[in-house]
C-alpha positions in Angstrom: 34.9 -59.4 27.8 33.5 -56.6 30.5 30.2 -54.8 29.7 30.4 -51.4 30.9 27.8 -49.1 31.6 29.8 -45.3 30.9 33.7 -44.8 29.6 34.7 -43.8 32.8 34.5 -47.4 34.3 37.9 -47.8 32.1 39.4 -45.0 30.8 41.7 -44.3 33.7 43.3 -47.6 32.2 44.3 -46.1 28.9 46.2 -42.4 28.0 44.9 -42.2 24.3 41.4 -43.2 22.5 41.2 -43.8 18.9 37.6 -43.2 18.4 35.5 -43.9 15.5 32.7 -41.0 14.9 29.9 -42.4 13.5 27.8 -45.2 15.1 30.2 -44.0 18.0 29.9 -40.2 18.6 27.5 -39.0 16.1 24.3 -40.6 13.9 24.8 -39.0 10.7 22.9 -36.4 11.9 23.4 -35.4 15.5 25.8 -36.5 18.3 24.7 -39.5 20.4 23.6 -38.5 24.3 26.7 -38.7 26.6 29.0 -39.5 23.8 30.9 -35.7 23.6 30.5 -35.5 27.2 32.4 -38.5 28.0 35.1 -37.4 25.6 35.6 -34.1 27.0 35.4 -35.7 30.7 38.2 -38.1 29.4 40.0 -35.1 27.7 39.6 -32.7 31.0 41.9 -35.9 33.4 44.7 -35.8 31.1 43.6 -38.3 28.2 44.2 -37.4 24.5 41.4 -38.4 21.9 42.9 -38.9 18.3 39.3 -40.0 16.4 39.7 -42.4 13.4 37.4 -42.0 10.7 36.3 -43.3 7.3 35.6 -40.5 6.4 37.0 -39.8 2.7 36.5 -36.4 3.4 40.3 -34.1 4.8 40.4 -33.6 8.5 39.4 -30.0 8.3 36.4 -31.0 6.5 35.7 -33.8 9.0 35.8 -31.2 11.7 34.1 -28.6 10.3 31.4 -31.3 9.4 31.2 -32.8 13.2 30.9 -29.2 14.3 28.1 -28.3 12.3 26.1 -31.6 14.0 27.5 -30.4 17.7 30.8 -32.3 18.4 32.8 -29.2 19.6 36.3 -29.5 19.1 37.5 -29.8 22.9 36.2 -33.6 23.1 39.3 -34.4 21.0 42.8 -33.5 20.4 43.1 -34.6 16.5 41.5 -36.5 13.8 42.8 -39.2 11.1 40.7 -39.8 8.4 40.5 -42.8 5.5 40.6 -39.7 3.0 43.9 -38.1 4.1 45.7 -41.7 4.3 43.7 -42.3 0.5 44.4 -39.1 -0.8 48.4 -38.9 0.0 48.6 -42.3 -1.8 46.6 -40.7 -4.7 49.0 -37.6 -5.2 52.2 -40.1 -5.3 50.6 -42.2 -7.9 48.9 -45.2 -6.6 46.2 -45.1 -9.4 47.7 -43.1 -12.1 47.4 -39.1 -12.8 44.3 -39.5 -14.8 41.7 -40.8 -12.2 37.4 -41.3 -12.5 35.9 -39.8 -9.7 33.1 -42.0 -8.7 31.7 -39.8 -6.0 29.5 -36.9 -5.0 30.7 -33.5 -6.3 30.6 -32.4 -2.3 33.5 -35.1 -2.0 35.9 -32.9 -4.4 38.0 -31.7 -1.4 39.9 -35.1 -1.6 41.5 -33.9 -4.3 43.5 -30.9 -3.0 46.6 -32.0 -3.0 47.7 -32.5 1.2 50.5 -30.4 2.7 52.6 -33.1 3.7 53.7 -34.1 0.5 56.3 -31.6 -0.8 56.3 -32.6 -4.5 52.6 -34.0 -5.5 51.7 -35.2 -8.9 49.3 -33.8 -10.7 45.9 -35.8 -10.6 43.5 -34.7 -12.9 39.9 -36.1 -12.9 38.6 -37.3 -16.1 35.9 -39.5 -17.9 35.9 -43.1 -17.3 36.7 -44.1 -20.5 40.4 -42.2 -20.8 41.3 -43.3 -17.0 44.3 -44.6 -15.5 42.7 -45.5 -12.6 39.1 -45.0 -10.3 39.0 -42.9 -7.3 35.9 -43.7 -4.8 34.8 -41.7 -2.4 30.7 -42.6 -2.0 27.8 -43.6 -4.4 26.1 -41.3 -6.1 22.5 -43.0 -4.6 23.8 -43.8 -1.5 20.4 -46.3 -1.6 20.9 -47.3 -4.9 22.6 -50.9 -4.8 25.9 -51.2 -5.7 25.4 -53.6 -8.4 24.0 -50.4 -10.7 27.8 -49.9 -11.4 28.6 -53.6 -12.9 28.8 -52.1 -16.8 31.1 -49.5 -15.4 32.9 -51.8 -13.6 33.3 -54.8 -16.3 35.0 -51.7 -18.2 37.2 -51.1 -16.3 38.3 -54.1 -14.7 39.1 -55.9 -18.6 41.3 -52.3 -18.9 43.1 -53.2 -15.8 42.5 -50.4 -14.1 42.8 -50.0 -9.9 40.0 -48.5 -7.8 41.3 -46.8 -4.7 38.7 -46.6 -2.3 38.3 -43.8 -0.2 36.1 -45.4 2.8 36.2 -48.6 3.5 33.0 -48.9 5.4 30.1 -51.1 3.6 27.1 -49.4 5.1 26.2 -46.9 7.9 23.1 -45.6 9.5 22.3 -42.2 8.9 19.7 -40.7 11.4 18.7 -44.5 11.5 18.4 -45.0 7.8 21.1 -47.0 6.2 23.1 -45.8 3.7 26.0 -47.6 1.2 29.5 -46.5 1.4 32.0 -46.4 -1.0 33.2 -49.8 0.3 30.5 -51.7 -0.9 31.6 -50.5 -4.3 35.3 -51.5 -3.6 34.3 -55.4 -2.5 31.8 -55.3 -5.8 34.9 -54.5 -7.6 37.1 -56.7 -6.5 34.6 -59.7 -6.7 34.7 -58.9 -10.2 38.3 -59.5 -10.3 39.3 -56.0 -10.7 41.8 -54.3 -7.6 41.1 -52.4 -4.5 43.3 -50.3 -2.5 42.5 -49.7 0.9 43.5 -46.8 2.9 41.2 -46.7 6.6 40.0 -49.0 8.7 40.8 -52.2 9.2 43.5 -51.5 7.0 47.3 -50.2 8.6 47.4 -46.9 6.9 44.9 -45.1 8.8 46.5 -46.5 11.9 49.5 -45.5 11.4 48.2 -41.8 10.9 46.6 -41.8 13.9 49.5 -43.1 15.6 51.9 -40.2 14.4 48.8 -37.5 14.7 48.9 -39.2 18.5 52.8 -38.7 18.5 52.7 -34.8 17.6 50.5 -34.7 20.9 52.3 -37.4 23.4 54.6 -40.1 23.9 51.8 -43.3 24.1 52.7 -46.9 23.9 49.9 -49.3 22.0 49.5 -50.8 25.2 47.5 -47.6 26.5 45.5 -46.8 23.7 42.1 -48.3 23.8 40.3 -47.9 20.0 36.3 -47.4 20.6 34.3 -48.7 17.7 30.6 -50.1 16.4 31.6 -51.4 13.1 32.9 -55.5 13.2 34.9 -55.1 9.7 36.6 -51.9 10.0 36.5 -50.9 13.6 36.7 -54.2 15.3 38.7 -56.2 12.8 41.4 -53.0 12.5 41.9 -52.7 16.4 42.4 -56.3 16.6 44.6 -56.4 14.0 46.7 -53.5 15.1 46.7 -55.5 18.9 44.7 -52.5 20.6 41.8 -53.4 23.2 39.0 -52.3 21.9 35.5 -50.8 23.6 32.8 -52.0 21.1 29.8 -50.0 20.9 26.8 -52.5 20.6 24.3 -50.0 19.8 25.6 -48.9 16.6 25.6 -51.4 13.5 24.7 -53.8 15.3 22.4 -52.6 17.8 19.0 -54.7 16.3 21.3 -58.4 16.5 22.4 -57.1 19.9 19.2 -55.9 21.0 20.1 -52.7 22.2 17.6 -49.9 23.1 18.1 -46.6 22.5 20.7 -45.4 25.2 20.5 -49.1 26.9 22.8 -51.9 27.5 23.2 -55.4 24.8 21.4 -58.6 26.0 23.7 -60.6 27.0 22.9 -63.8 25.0 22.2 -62.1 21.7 25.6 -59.8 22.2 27.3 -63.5 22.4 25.6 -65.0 19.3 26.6 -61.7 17.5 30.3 -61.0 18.8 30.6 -65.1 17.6 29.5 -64.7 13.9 31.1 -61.7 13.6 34.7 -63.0 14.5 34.7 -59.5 17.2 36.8 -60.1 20.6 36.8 -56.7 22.5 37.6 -56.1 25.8 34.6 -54.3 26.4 31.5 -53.9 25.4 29.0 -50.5 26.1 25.6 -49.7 24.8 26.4 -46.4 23.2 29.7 -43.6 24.4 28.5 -42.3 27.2 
């Protein structure tokens, strides 16, 4: 493992990035100091940025959604979101046709049905009660705990049904406020005994999105892509899996364990403890995308 102090120490390494957004490029809120820079540097000698996101939200929406915050669209050539991989296994059946939404109502993009498939089913959202199957894209109270769902859940889970999960992600931190994620409702779920279906990261689908988004662009082997992520379980644990190196961001998730000011570098000894009980191996390690 290499700390770095700015992406370009490495980049000239690698002809692709899968980048996560937030924690990475953006806070919820507003892009990170140096972070769109350093992609559009990256971008400007030749590099192609794919960013990887578990976002349950379509890619247009994603980039409309990063533009509004400031991440122009020349730090990156495409995006791959949880939602697309989720929502293409929704339209050919993975939870029924009759599907509860358990989501905001700003989430109800996911269910346009995507242009790839040429012969979608019909999915048609419904109470919980006369449901095939659950759809998740968020919490409602994204600071509500999780556990407000058990009745729901107990319901459901003695009817059998599946919950598709729309972003994996357990928590994030939204202009330094955490926030739950749909994923904290998926592993409440399936701790109940009822099933999840997973769609983005750590999980292949999204992976294999971004590769063939990547593909429309340029011929890259694995072995020159480098995945930049702050999240240990989706991020981390999905590069690794997939056998990309991976740049982890210390100042994101994990930035209080790894003591990371505010556009600073980890302590050493407390990035060690952390990377240890979090199971996370990068290559390198950076304070925040810069």
């Amino acid at each position: 493992m290499q700390i770095i102090h700015a992406l370009s120490e490495v980049s000239d390494r690698y002809r692709a990035l899968f980048v996560d957004l937030w924690g990475c490029v953006h806070d919820g809120v507003r892009p990170y100091p140096g972070a769109v820079e350093a992609l559009r540097a990256y971008r400007a000698g030749g590099g192609h940025v794919i960013l990887v996101t578990n976002s349950p939200r379509p890619r247009a929406g994603v980039a409309e959604q990063i533009a509004e915050m400031g991440v122009t669209d020349d730090a990156y050539d495409d995006i791959a979101t949880s939602g697309d991989s989720a929502r293409t296994a929704m339209y050919r059946g993975a939870v029924g046709t009759r599907v509860w939404h358990l989501g905001p109502e700003f989430d109800a993009g996911f269910f346009q049905p995507p242009a790839v498939l040429d012969d979608p089913l019909a999915v048609e959202r419904v109470p919980l009660e006369q449901a095939e199957g659950i759809v998740c894209t968020g919490p409602l109270d994204p600071f509500a705990d999780p556990s407000v769902m058990r009745p729901q859940f107990l319901a459901a889970k003695t009817r059998g049904l599946k919950l598709l999960c729309a972003n994996p992600d357990i928590v994030v931190d939204r202009g330094g406020v955490r926030e739950w994620c749909a994923g904290a409702y998926a592993e409440l779920y399936t701790e109940m005994g009822g099933e999840s279906l997973y769609f983005g990261k750590p999980h292949p689908p999204i992976y294999d999105l971004a590769r063939r988004r990547l593909g429309q662009i340029a011929d890259v082997s694995d072995a020159s892509i480098l995945a930049i992520g702050d999240g240990p379980a989706t991020d981390a644990a999905g590069a690794m899996g997939e056998d990309l190196d991976l740049l982890f961001i210390s100042g994101g998730l994990g930035a209080e364990e790894t003591a990371t000011p505010e556009g600073g570098h980890p302590d050493p000894g407390k990035l060690n403890t952390y990377l240890a009980a979090t199971g996370v191996a990068p290559t390198y390690v950076i304070g925040t995308l810069r």
